[in-house]
C-alpha positions as CSV (number, residue, x, y, z in Angstrom):
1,X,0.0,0.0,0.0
2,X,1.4,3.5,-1.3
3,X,1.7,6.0,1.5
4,X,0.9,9.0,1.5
5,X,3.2,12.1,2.2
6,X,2.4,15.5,3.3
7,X,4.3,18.7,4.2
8,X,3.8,19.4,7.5
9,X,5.1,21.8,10.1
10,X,6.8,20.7,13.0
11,X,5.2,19.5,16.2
12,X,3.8,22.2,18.7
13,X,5.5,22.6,21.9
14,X,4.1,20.4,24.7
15,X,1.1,22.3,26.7
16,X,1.1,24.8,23.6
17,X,-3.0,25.7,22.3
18,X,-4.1,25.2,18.8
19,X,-2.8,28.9,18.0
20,X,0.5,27.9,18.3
21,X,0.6,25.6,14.9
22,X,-1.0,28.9,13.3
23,X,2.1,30.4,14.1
24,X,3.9,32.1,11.0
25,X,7.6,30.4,10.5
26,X,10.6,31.9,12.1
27,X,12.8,34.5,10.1
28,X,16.2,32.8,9.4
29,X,19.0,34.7,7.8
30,X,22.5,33.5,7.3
31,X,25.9,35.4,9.0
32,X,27.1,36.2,5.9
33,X,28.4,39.0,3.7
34,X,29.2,42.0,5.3
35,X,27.2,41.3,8.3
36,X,29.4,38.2,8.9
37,X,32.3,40.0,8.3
38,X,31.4,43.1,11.0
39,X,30.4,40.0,13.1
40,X,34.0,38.3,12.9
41,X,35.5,41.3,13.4
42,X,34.0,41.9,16.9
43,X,34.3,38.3,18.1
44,X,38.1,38.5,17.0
45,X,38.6,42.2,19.2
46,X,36.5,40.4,22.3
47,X,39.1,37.0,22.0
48,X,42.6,39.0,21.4
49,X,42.2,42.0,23.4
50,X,41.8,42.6,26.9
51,X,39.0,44.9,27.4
52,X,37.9,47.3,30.2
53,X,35.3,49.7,30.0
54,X,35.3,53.3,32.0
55,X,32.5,55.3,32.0
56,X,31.8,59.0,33.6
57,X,29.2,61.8,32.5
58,X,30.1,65.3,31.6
59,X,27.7,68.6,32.4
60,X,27.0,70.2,29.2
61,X,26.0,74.0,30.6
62,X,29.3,75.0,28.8
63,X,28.9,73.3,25.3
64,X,25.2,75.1,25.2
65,X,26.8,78.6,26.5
66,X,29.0,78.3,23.4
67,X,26.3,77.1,20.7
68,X,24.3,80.2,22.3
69,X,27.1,82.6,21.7
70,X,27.2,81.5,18.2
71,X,23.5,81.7,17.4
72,X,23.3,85.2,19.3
73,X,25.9,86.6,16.8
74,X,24.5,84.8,13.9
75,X,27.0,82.7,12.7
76,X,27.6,79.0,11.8
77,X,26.7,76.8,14.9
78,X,28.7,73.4,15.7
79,X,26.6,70.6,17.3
80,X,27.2,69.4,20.2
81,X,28.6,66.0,18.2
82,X,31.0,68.4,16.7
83,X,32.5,70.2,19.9
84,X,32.8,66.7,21.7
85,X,34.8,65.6,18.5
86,X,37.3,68.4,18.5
87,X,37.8,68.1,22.5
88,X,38.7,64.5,21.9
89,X,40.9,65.2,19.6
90,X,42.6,67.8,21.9
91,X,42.5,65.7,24.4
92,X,44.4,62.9,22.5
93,X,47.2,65.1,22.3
94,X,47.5,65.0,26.0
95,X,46.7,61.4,25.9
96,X,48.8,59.7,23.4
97,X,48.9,56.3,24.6
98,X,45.0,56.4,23.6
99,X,45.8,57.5,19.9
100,X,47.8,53.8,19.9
101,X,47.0,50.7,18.1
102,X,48.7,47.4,19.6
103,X,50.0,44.9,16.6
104,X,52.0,41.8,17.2
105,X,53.4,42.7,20.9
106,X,54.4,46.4,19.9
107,X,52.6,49.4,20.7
108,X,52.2,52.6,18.3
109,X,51.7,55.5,19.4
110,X,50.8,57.8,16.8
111,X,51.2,61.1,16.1
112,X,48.1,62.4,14.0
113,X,45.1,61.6,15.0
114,X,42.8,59.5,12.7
115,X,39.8,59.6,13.9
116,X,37.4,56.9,13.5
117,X,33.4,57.7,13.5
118,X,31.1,54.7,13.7
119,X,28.5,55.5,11.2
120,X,25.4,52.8,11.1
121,X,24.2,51.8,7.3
122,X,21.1,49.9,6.3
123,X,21.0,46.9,7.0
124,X,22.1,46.9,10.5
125,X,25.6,47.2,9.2
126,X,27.9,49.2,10.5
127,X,31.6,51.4,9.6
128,X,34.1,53.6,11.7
129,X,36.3,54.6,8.7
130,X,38.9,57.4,9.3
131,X,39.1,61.0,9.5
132,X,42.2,61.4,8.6
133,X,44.7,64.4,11.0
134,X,41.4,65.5,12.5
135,X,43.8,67.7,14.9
136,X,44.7,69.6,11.7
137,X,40.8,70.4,11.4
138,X,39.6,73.8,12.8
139,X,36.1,73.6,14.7
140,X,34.6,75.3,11.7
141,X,35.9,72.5,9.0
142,X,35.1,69.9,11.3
143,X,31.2,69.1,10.6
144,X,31.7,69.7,6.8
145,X,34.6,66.8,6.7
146,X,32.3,64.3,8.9
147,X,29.4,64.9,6.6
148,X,31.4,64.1,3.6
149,X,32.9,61.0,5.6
150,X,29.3,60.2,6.4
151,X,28.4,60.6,2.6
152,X,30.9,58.4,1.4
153,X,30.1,55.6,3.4
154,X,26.6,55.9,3.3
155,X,27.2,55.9,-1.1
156,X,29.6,53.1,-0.1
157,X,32.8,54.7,-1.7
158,X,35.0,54.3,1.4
159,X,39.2,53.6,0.4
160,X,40.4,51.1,1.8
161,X,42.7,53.4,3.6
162,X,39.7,55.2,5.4
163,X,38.0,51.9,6.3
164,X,41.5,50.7,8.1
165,X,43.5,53.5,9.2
166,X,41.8,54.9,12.1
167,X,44.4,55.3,15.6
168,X,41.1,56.1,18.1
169,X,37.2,55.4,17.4
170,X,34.1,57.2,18.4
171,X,30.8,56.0,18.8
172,X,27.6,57.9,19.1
173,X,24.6,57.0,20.4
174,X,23.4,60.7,21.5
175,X,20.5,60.7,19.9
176,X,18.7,57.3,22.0
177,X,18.3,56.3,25.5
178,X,21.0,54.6,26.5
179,X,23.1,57.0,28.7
180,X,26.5,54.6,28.8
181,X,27.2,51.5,26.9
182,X,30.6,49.2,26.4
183,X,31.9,49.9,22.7
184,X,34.1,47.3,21.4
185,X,36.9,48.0,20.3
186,X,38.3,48.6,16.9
187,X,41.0,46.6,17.1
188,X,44.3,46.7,16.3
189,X,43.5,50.5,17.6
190,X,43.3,50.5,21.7
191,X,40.5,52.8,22.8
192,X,37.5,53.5,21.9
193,X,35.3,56.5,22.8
194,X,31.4,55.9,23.4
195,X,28.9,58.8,23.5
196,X,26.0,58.3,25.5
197,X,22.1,60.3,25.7
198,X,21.7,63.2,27.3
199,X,19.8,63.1,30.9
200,X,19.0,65.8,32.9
201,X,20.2,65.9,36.7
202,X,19.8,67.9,40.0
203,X,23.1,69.1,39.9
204,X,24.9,70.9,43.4
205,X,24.9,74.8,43.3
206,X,26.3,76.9,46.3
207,X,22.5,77.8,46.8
208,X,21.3,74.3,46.4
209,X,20.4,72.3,43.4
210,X,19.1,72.8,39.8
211,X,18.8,70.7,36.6
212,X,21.2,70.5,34.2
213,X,22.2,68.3,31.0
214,X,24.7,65.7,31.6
215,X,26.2,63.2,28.3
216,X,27.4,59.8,29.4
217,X,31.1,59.1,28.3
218,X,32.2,55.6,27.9
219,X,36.1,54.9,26.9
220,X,36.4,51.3,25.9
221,X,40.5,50.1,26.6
222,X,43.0,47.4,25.8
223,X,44.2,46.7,29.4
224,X,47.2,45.3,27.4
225,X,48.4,48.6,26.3
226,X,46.8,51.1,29.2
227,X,46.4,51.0,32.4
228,X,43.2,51.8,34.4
229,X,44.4,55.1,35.9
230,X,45.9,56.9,32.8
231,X,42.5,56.1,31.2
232,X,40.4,56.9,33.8
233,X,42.8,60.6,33.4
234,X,41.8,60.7,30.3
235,X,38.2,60.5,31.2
236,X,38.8,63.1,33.8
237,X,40.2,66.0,31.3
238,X,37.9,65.5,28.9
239,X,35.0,65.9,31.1
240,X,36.9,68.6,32.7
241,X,37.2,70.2,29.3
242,X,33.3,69.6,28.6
243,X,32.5,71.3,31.4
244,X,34.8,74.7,31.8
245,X,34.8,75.5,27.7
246,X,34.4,79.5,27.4
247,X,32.0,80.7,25.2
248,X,34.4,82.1,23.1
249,X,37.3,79.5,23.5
250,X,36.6,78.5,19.9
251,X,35.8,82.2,17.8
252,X,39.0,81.9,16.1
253,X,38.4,78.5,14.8
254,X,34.7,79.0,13.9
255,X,35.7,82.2,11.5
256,X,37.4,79.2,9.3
257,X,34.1,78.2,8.3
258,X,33.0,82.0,6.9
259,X,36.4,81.8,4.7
């Protein structure tokens, strides 16, 4: 006697009701591609790097001050992305065993600063190519050089070059939620910067308390090539800087961006 066969999908799970055979199939998608290739890449940094992750969270009454001066006298305004760029990158000059990368048991510490900017693409994919000698970049060049950075990789013409020559990363999650978070890390480079939401606190006055808009600063390390304390100094003087900027600390560099 022939049997017959029918397609059939598999067995409920025991003590599930009749809705659960209804249930549509689940989405499967293979690791592969470029996806499987971002996903490599962050299980290789986890398995040959020894990470630790500081986090702190700056006051941002100063940043603000500034952006105010600049729309008061009607001029070209940096974000707040942009001034927390360009005091990283001063900061890295202070900081040089940040601006490192760690290959084959020697470290590198570099002199320019290539700064890496993790920029998200459809997909759920994700690049931190280069800005290449962003100290050389004047507050008022800065945002139109990430924009074309941004453009390129969006259009997906990134070099190479771009896509591997970073020496420090930053990661921006300021526009969601999350306050801190642990980057990983970009290796062979051995920090990585992680920009948190802004929250609003009740921050101490001499008179008492009011609210103010504090970032969340994460700075992912190899524990390999830096130490807890000179990172946690590096946390310290940026912050530091976040918080004491003078509103006209950058007037000089702005005016680049009338030229």
């Amino acid at each position: 006697m022939k049997l017959e066969t029918h397609d059939t999908a598999p067995p409920a799970p025991e003590g599930a009701g009749p809705e659960a055979s209804r249930a549509p199939p689940a989405r499967v998608e293979p690791l592969r591609g470029m996806r499987g290739m971002i996903a490599s890449k962050m299980l290789q940094s986890l398995q040959s790097s020894a990470q630790l992750t500081h986090h702190a969270s700056a006051r941002l009454d100063a940043l603000q001050a500034l952006r105010e001066r600049c729309m008061a006298a009607g001029r070209a305004t940096p974000s707040v992305q942009d001034l927390l760029l360009r005091l990283v990158v001063q900061t890295l000059a202070d900081f040089p065993a940040l601006n490192a990368t760690l290959e084959e048991n020697r470290i590198t510490e570099h002199q320019a600063v290539h700064l890496g900017l993790a920029i998200p693409l459809p997909g759920d994919l994700l690049v931190a190519p280069a800005l290449f000698d962003a100290q050389a970049l004047a507050l008022g060049e800065l945002p139109e050089a990430r924009r074309a950075l941004v453009a390129r990789a969006q259009a997906g013409k990134l070099s190479v070059g771009e896509l591997t020559g970073a020496t420090f990363t930053v990661s921006n999650l300021g526009r969601s939620r999350v306050h801190h978070f642990t980057p990983i890390l970009n290796v062979p480079q051995v920090a990585i910067l992680g920009i948190g939401g802004v929250e609003t606190r009740a921050v101490p006055v001499s008179d008492g308390w009011r609210a103010a808009d504090v970032i969340g600063l994460s700075l992912t390390f190899d524990h390999r090539a830096v130490n807890g304390a000179p990172a946690a100094a590096f946390l310290d003087t940026l912050c530091e800087r976040i918080e004491t900027l003078a509103p006209p600390a950058f007037d000089h560099e702005l005016a680049v961006a009338a030229v």
